[in-house]
C-alpha positions as YAML, in Angstrom:
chain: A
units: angstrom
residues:
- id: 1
  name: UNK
  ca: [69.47, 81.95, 88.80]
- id: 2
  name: UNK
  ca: [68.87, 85.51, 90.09]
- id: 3
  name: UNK
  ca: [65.85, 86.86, 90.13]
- id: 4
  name: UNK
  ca: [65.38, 89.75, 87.06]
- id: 5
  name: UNK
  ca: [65.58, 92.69, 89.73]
- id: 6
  name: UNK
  ca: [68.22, 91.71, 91.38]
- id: 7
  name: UNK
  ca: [71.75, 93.38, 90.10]
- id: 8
  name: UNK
  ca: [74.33, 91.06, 91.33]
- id: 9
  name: UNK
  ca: [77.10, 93.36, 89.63]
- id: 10
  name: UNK
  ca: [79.57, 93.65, 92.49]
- id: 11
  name: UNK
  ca: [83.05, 91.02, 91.87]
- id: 12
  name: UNK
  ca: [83.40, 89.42, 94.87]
- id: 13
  name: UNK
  ca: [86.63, 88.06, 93.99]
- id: 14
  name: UNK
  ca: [88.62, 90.79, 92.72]
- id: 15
  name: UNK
  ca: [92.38, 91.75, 92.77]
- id: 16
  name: UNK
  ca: [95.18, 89.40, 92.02]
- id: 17
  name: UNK
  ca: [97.79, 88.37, 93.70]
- id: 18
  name: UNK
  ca: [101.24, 86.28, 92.43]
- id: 19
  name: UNK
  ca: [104.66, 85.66, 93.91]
- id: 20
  name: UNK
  ca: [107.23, 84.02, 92.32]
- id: 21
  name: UNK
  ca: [110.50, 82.94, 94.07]
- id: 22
  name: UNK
  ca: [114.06, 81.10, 93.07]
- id: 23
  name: UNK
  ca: [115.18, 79.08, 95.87]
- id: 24
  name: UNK
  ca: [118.78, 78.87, 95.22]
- id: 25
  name: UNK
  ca: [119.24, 82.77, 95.25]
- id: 26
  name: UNK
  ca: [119.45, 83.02, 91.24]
- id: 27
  name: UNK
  ca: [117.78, 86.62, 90.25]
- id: 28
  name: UNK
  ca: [115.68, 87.11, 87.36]
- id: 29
  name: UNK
  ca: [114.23, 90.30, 85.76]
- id: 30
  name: UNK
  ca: [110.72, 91.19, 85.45]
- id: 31
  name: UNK
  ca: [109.31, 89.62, 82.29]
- id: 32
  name: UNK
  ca: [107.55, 86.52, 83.43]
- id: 33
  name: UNK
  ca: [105.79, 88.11, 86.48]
- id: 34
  name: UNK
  ca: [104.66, 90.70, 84.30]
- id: 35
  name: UNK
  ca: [103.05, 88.26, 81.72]
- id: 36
  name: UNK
  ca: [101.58, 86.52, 85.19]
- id: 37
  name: UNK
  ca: [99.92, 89.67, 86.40]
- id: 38
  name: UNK
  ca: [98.64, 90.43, 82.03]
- id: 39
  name: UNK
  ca: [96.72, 86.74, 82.64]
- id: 40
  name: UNK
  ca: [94.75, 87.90, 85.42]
- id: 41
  name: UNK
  ca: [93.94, 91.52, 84.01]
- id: 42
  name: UNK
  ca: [90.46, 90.99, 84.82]
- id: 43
  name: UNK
  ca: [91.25, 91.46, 88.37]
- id: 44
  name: UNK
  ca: [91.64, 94.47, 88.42]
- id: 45
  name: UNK
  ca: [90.26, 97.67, 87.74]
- id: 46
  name: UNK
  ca: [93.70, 99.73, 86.72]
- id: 47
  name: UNK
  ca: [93.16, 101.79, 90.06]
- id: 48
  name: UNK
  ca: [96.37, 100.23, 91.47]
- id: 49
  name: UNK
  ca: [99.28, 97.91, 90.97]
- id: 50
  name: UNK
  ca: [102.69, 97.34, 92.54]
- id: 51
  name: UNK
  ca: [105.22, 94.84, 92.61]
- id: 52
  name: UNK
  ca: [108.35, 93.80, 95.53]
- id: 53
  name: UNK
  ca: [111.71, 92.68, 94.50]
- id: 54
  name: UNK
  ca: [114.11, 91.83, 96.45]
- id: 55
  name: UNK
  ca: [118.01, 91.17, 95.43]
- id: 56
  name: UNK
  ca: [117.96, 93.79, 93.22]
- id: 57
  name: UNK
  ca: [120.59, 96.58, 95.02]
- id: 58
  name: UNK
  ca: [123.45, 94.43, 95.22]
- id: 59
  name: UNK
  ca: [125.47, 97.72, 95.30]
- id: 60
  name: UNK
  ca: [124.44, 99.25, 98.29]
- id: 61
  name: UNK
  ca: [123.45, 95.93, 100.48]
- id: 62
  name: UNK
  ca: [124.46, 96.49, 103.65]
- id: 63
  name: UNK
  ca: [122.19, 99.56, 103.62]
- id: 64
  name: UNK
  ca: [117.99, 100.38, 104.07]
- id: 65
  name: UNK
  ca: [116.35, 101.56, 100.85]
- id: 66
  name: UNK
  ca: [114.20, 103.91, 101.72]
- id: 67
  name: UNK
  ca: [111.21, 104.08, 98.61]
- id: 68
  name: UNK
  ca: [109.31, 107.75, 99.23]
- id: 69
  name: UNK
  ca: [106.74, 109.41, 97.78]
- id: 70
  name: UNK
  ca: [106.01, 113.28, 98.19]
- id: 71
  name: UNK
  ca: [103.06, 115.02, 97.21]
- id: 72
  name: UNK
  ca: [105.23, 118.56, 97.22]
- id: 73
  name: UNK
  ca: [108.40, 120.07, 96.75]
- id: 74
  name: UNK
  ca: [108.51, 120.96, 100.61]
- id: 75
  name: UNK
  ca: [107.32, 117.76, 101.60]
- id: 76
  name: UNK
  ca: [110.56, 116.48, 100.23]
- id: 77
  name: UNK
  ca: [112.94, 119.42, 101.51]
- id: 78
  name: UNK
  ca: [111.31, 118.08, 104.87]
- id: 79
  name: UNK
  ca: [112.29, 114.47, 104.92]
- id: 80
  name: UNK
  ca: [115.56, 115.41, 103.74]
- id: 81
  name: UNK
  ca: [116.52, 117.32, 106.72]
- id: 82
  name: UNK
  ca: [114.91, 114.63, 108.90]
- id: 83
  name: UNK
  ca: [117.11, 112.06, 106.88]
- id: 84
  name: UNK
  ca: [120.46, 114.02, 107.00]
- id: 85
  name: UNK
  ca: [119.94, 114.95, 110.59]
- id: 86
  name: UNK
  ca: [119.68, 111.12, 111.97]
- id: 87
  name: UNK
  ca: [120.78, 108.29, 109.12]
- id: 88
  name: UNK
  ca: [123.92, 108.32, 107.38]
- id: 89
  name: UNK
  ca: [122.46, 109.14, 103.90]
- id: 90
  name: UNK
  ca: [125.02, 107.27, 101.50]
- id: 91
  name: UNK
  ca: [123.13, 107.94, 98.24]
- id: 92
  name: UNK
  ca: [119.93, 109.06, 96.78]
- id: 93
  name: UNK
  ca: [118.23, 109.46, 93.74]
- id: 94
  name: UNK
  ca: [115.11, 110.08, 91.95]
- id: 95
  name: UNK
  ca: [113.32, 106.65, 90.92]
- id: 96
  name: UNK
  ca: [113.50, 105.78, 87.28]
- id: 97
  name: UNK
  ca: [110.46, 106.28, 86.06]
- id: 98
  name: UNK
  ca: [109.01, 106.66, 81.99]
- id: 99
  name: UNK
  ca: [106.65, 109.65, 81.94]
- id: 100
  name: UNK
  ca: [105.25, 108.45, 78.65]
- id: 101
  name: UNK
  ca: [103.57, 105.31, 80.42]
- id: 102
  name: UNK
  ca: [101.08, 108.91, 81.11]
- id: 103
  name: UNK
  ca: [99.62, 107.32, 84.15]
- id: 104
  name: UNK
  ca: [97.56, 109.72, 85.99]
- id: 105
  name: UNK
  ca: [99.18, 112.70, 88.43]
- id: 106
  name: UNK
  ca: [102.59, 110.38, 89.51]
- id: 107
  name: UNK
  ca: [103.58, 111.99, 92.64]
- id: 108
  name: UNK
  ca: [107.49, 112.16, 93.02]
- id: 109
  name: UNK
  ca: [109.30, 109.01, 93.90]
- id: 110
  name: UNK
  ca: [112.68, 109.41, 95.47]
- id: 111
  name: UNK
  ca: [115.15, 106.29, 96.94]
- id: 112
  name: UNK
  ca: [117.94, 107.07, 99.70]
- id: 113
  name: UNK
  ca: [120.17, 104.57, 100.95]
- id: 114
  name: UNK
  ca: [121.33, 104.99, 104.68]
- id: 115
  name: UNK
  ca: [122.33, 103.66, 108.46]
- id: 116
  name: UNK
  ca: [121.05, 104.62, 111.59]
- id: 117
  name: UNK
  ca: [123.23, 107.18, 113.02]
- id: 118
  name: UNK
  ca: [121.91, 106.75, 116.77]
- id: 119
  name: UNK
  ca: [122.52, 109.26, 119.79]
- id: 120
  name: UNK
  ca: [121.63, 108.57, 123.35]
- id: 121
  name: UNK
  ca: [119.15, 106.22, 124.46]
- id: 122
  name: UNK
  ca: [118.69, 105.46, 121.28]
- id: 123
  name: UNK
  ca: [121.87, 103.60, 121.24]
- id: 124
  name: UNK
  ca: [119.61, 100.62, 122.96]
- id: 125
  name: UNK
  ca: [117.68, 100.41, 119.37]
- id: 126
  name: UNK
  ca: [118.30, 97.74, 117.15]
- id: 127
  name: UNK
  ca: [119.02, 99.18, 113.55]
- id: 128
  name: UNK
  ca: [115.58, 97.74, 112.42]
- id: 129
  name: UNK
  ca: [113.41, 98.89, 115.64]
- id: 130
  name: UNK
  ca: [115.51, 102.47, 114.90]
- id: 131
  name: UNK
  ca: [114.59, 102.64, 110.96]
- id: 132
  name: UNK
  ca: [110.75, 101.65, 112.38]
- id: 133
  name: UNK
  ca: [110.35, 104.42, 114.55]
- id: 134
  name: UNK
  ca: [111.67, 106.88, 111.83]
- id: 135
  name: UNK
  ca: [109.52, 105.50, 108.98]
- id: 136
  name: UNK
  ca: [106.23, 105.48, 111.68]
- id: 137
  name: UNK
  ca: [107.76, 109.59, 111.72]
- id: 138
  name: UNK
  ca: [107.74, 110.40, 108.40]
- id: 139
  name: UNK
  ca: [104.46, 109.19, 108.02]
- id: 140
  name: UNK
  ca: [102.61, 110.44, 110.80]
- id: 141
  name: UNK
  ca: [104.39, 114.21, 111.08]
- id: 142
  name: UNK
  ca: [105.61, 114.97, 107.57]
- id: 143
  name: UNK
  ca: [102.34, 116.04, 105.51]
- id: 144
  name: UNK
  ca: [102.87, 114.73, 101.75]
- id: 145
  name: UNK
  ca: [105.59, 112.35, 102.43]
- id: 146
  name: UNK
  ca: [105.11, 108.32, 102.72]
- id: 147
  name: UNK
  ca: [107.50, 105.62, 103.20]
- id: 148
  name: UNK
  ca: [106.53, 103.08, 100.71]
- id: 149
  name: UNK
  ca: [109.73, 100.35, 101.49]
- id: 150
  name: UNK
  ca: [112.84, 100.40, 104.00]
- id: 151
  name: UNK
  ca: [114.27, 97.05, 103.83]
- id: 152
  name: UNK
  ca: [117.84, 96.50, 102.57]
- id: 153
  name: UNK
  ca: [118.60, 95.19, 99.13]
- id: 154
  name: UNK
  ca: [114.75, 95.11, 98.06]
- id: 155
  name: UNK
  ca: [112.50, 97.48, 96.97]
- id: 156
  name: UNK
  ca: [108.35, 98.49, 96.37]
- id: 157
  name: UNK
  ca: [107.28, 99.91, 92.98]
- id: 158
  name: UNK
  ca: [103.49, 100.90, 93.17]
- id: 159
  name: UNK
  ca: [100.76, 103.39, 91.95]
- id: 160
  name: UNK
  ca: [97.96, 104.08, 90.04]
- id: 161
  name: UNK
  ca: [97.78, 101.98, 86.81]
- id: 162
  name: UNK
  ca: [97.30, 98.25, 85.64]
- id: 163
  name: UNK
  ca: [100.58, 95.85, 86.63]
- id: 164
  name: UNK
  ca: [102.04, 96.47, 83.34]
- id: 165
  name: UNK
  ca: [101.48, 99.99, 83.29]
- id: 166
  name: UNK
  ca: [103.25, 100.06, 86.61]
- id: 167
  name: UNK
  ca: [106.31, 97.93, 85.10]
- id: 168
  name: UNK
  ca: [106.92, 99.88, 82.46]
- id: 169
  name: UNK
  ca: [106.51, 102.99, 84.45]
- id: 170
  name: UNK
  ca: [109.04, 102.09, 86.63]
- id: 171
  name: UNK
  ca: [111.76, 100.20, 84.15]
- id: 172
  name: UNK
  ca: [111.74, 97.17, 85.74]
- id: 173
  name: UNK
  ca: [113.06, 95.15, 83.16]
- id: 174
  name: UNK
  ca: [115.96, 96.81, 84.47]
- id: 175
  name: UNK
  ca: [116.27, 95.36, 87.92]
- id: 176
  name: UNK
  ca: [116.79, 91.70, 88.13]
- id: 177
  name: UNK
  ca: [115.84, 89.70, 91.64]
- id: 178
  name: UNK
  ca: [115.41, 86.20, 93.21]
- id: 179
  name: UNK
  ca: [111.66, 87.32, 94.80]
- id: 180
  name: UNK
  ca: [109.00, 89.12, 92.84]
- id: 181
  name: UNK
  ca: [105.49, 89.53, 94.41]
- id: 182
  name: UNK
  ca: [103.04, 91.28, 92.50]
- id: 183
  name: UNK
  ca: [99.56, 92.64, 92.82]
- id: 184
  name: UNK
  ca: [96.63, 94.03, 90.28]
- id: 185
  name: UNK
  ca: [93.76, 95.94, 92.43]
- id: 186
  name: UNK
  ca: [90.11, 96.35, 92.31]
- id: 187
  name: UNK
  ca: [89.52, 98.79, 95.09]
- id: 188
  name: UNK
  ca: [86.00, 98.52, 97.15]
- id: 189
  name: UNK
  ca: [86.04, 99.95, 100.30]
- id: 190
  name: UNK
  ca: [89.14, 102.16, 100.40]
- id: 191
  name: UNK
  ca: [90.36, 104.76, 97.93]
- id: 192
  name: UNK
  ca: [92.75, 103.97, 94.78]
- id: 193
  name: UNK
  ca: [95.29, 106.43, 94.75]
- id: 194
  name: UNK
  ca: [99.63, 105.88, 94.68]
- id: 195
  name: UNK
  ca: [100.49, 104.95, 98.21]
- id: 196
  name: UNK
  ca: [97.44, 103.08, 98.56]
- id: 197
  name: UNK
  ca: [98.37, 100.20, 95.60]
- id: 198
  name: UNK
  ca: [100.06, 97.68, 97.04]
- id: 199
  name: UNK
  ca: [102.28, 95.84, 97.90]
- id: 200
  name: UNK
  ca: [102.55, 97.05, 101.54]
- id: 201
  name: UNK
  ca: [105.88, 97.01, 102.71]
- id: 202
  name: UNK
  ca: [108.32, 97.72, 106.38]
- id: 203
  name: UNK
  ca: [111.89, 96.98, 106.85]
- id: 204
  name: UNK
  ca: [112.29, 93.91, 104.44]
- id: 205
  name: UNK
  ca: [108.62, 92.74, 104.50]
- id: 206
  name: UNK
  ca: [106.49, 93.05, 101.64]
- id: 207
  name: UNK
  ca: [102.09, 91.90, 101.70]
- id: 208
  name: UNK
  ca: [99.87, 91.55, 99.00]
- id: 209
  name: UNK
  ca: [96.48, 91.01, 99.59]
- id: 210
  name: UNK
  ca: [93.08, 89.96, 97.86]
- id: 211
  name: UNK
  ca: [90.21, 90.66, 100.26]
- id: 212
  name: UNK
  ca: [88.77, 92.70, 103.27]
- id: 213
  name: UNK
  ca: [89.44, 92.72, 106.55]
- id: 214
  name: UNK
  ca: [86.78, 93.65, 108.28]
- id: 215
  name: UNK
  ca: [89.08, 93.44, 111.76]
- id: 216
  name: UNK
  ca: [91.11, 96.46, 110.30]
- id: 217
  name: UNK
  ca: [89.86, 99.07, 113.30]
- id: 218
  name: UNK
  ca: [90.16, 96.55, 116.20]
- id: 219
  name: UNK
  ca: [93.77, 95.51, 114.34]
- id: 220
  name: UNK
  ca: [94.64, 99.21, 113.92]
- id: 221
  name: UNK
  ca: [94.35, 100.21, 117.46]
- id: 222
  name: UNK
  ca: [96.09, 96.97, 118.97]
- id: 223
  name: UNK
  ca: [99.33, 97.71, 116.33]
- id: 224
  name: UNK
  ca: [99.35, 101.45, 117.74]
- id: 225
  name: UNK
  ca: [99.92, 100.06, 121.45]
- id: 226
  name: UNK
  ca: [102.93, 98.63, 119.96]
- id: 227
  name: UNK
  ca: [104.33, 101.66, 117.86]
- id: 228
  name: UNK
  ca: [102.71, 100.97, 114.54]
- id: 229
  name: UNK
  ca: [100.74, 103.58, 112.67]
- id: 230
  name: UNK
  ca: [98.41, 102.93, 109.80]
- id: 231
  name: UNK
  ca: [98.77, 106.21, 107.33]
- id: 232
  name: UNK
  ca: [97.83, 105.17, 103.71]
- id: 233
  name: UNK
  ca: [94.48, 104.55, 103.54]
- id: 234
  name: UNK
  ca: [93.79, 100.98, 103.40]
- id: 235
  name: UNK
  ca: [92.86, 97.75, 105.14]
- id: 236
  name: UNK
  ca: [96.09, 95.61, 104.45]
- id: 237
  name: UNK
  ca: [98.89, 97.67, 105.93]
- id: 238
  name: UNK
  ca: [97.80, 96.13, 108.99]
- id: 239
  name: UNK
  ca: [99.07, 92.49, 107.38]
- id: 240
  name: UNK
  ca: [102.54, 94.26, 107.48]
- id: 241
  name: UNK
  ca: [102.63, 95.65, 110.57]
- id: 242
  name: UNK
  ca: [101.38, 92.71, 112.38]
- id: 243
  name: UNK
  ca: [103.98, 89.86, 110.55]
- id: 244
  name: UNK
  ca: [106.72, 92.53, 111.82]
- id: 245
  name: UNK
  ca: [105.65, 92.63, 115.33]
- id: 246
  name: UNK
  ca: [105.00, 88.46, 115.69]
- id: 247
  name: UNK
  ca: [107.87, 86.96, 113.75]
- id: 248
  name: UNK
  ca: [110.89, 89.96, 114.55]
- id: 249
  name: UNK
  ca: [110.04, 91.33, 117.37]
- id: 250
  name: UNK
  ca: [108.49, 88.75, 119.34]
- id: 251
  name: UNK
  ca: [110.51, 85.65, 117.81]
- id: 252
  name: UNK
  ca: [107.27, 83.74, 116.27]
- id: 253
  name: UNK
  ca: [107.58, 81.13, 113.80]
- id: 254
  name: UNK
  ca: [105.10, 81.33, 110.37]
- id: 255
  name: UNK
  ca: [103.02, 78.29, 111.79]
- id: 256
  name: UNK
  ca: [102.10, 80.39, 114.97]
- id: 257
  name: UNK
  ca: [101.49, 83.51, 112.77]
- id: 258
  name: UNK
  ca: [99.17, 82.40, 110.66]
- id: 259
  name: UNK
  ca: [96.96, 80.07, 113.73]
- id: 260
  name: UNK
  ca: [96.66, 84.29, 115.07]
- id: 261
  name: UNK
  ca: [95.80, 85.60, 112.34]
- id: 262
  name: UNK
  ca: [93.42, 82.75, 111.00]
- id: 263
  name: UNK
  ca: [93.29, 80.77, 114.08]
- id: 264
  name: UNK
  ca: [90.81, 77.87, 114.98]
- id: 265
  name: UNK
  ca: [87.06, 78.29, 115.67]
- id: 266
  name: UNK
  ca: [86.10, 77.84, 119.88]
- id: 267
  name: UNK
  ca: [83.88, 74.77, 118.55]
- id: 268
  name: UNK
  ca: [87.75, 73.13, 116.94]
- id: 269
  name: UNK
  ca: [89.61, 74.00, 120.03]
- id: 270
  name: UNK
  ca: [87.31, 72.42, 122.44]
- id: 271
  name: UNK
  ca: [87.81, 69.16, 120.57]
- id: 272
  name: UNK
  ca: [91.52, 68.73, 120.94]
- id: 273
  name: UNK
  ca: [93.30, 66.82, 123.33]
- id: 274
  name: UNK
  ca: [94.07, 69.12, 126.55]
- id: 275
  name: UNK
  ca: [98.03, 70.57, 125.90]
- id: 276
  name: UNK
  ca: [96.93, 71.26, 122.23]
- id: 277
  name: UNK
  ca: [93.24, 72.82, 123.66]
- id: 278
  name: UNK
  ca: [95.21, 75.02, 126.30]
- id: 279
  name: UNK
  ca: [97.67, 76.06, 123.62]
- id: 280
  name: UNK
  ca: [95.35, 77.68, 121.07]
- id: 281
  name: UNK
  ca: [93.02, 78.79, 124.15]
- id: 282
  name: UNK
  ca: [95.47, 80.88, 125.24]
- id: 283
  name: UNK
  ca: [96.74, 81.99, 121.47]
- id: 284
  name: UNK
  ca: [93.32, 83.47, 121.18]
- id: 285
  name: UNK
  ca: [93.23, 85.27, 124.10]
- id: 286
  name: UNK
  ca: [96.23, 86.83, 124.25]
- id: 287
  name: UNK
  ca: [96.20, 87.84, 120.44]
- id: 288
  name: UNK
  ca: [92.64, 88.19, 119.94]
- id: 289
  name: UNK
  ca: [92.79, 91.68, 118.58]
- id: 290
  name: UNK
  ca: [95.27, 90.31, 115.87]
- id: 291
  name: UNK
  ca: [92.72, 87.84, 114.31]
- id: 292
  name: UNK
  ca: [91.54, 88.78, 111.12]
- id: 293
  name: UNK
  ca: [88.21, 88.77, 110.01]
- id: 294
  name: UNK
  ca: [86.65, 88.85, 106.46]
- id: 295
  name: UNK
  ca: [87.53, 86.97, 103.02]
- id: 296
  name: UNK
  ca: [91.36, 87.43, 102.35]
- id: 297
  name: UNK
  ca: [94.22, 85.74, 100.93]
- id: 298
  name: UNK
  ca: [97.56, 86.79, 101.41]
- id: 299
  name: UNK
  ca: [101.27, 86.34, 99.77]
- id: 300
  name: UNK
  ca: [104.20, 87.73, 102.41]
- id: 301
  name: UNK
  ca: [107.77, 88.01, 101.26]
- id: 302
  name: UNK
  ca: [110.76, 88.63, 103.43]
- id: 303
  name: UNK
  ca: [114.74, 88.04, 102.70]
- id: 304
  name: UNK
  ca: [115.07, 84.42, 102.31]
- id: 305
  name: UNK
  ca: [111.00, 83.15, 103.10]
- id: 306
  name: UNK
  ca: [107.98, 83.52, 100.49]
- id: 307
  name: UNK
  ca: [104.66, 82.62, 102.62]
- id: 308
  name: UNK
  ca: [100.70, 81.98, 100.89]
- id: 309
  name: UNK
  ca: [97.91, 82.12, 103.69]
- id: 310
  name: UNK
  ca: [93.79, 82.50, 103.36]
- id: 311
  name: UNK
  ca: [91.13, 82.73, 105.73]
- id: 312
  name: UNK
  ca: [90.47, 79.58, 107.43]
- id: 313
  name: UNK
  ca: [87.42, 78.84, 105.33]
- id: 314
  name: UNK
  ca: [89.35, 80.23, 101.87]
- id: 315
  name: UNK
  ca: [86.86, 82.56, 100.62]
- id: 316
  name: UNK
  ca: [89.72, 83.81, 98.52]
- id: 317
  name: UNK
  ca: [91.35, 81.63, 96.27]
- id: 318
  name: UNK
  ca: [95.26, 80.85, 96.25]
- id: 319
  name: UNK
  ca: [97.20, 78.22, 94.60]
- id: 320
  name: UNK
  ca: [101.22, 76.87, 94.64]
- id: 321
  name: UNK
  ca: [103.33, 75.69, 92.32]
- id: 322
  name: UNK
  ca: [106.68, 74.52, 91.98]
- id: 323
  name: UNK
  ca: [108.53, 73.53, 88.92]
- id: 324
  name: UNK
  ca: [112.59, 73.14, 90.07]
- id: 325
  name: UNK
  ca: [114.29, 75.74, 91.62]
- id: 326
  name: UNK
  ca: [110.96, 78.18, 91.27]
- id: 327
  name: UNK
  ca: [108.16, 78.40, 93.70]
- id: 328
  name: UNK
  ca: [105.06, 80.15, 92.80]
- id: 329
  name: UNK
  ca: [101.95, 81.18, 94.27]
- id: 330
  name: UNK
  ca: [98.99, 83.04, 92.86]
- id: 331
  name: UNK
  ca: [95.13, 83.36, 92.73]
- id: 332
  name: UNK
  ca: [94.70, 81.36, 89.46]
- id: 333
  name: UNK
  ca: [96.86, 78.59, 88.25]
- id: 334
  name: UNK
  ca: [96.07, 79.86, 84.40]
- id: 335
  name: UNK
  ca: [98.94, 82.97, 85.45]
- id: 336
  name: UNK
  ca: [101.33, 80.62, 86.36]
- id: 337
  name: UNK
  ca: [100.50, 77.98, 83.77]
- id: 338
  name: UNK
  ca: [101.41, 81.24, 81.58]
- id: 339
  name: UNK
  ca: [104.66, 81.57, 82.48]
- id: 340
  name: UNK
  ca: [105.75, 77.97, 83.39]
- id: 341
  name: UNK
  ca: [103.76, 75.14, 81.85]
- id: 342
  name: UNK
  ca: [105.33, 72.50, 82.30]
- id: 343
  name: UNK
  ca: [105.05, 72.54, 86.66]
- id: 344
  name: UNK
  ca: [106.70, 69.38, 89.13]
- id: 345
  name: UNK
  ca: [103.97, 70.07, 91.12]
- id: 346
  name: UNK
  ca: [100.59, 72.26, 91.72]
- id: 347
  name: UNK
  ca: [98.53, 72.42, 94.96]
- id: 348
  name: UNK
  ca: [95.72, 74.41, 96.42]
- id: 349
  name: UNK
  ca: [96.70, 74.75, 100.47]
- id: 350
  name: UNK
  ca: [94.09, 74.60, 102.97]
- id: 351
  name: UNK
  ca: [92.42, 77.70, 104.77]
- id: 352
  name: UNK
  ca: [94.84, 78.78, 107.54]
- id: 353
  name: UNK
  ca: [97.58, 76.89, 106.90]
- id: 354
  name: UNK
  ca: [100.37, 78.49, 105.23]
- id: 355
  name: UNK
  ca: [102.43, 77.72, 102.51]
- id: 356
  name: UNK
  ca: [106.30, 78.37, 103.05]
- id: 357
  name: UNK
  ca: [109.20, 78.71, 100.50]
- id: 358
  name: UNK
  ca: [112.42, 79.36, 101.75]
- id: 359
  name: UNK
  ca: [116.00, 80.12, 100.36]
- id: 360
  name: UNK
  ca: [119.02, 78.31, 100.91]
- id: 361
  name: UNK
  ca: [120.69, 79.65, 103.67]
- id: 362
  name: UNK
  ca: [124.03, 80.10, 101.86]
- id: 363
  name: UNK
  ca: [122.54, 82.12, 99.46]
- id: 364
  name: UNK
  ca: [120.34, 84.36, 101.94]
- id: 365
  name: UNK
  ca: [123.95, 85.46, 103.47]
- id: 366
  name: UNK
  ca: [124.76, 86.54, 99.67]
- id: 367
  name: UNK
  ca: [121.78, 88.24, 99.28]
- id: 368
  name: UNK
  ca: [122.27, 90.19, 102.40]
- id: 369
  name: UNK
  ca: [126.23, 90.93, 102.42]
- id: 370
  name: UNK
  ca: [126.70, 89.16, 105.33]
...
């Protein structure tokens, strides 16, 4: 019991996190990650919500959505030209959105769908290094203007409002799709505001994230070596950047990722047996800026993979489920109880190991228009 002076009224536990995927490519609207994200309103603080779905521009899938928001009417008129001037811009549109949700000062949310149009030496760019280096542009040189997703055939909805709020806000009982991740925030360290909610997102990767990292300035600075650039304001855009640069770019599989970013203590390594010793001796060195300190627990979505990880000692919680073709994890079992409650199967991983769902590989090449 604490002592009668002592005000123990910070959560230590806050946001929520819940992902919800269908394995054989089927899509599904937003309704029952919705009612997830209601069970665990207590997590957060209506200061930010978002969700990811992916599968849900079926029309236009060989091309990147790019999700904006602009603070200004110039701010707009800017990325435009940018656009125009180097992507073929095939369509764009305002975002849906319901103004009488009357969540607070909605920036303006704008979609284009495009393909590099490359000149020069930038001919040597893959498509998804090219759309990189312009999104890492319009958020570092265009004041007012941010890049919320830019993967193709998935999209980001996020801002300033409880989960619900947010999906009503946005319509998206009107978009159906085979991955939905979802987050509710309670804001400590960094400001609440529209492109701060998450999820986080870059090409087709999407990160939502209950915690702190504490590692976010050593992170930061290693991910700038490399071409990434942290704009909007919080800890866990980091997470994105740094699943981007390990698993596409250098060719990593999720089992590696997660030993970096969670890895094992000196004390562990010095136990094993010598070729598994020099392995994760020299993981640590070479990617010690990428480890992440602090309480967090993560849920990473890509085309075709749905990943859970924690800190190595789990001081955030996480738990999977599975109940036939639909995998689910989430930071209580009572929000997926909620929407399926009859499970095959429920399990709490351990710290640092990670927790993989994966599509059928026919029905990623659907999914992509491939």
């Amino acid at each position: 019991m604490l002592a009668p002076y002592v005000k123990d009224d910070k959560d230590f536990s806050a946001c929520g996190i819940f992902g919800v995927m269908d394995r054989s490519g089927s899509r599904f609207r937003a309704r029952k990650i919705v009612r997830a994200m209601e069970n665990m309103r207590v997590r957060g603080n209506g200061l930010g919500a978002g969700f990811a779905v992916y599968g849900l521009y079926k029309q236009y899938k060989p091309y990147y959505a790019l999700h904006l928001i602009f603070d200004s009417k110039e701010a707009k008129r800017k990325v435009d030209e940018f656009l125009h001037s180097r992507f073929d811009v095939v369509h764009e549109d305002a975002i849906p959105t319901d103004d009488s949700v009357g969540l607070p000062n909605p920036p303006l949310f704008w979609r284009y769908f495009v393909a590099p149009k490359k000149k020069g030496q930038e001919n040597a760019l893959s498509d998804e290094d090219y759309v990189v280096k312009h999104v890492m542009k319009i958020n570092t040189a265009i004041d007012g203007a941010f890049v919320i997703s830019s993967g193709r055939n998935m999209g980001i909805f996020k801002g300033v409002g409880f989960p619900e709020q947010i999906a009503d806000f946005f319509m998206l009982n009107e978009y159906k799709g085979y991955i939905w991740t979802a987050h509710t925030r309670f804001p400590t360290n960094t400001p609440g505001w529209w492109g701060g909610a998450h999820p986080f997102g870059l090409l087709d990767w999407s990160v939502v994230h209950n915690g702190e990292i504490s590692s976010y300035g050593t992170n930061k600075r290693y991910l700038e070596m490399f071409g990434y650039y942290s704009t909007l304001k919080t800890d866990t855009e980091v997470l994105t950047y740094a699943f981007d640069l390990l698993m596409r770019k250098q060719g990593l599989p999720i089992e590696v990722v997660a030993k970096i970013l969670a890895p094992p203590t000196w004390d562990e390594i010095d136990e094993m047996e010598e070729k598994e010793r020099n392995f994760y001796r020299a993981l640590r060195m070479v990617y010690s800026p990428l480890l992440l300190n602090g309480p967090w627990a993560i849920i990473v979505a890509r085309h075709g993979m749905m990943v859970g990880l924690t800190d190595r000692i789990r001081l955030r919680p996480l738990t999977t489920a599975e109940r036939g073709d639909k995998f689910y994890i989430s930071s209580e079992e009572a929000a997926i109880r909620a929407v399926s409650p009859n499970l095959d199967r429920v399990y709490t991983p351990y710290g640092g190991e990670p927790v993989v769902a994966l599509l059928e590989e026919r029905a990623l090449k659907k999914v992509l228009g491939e």
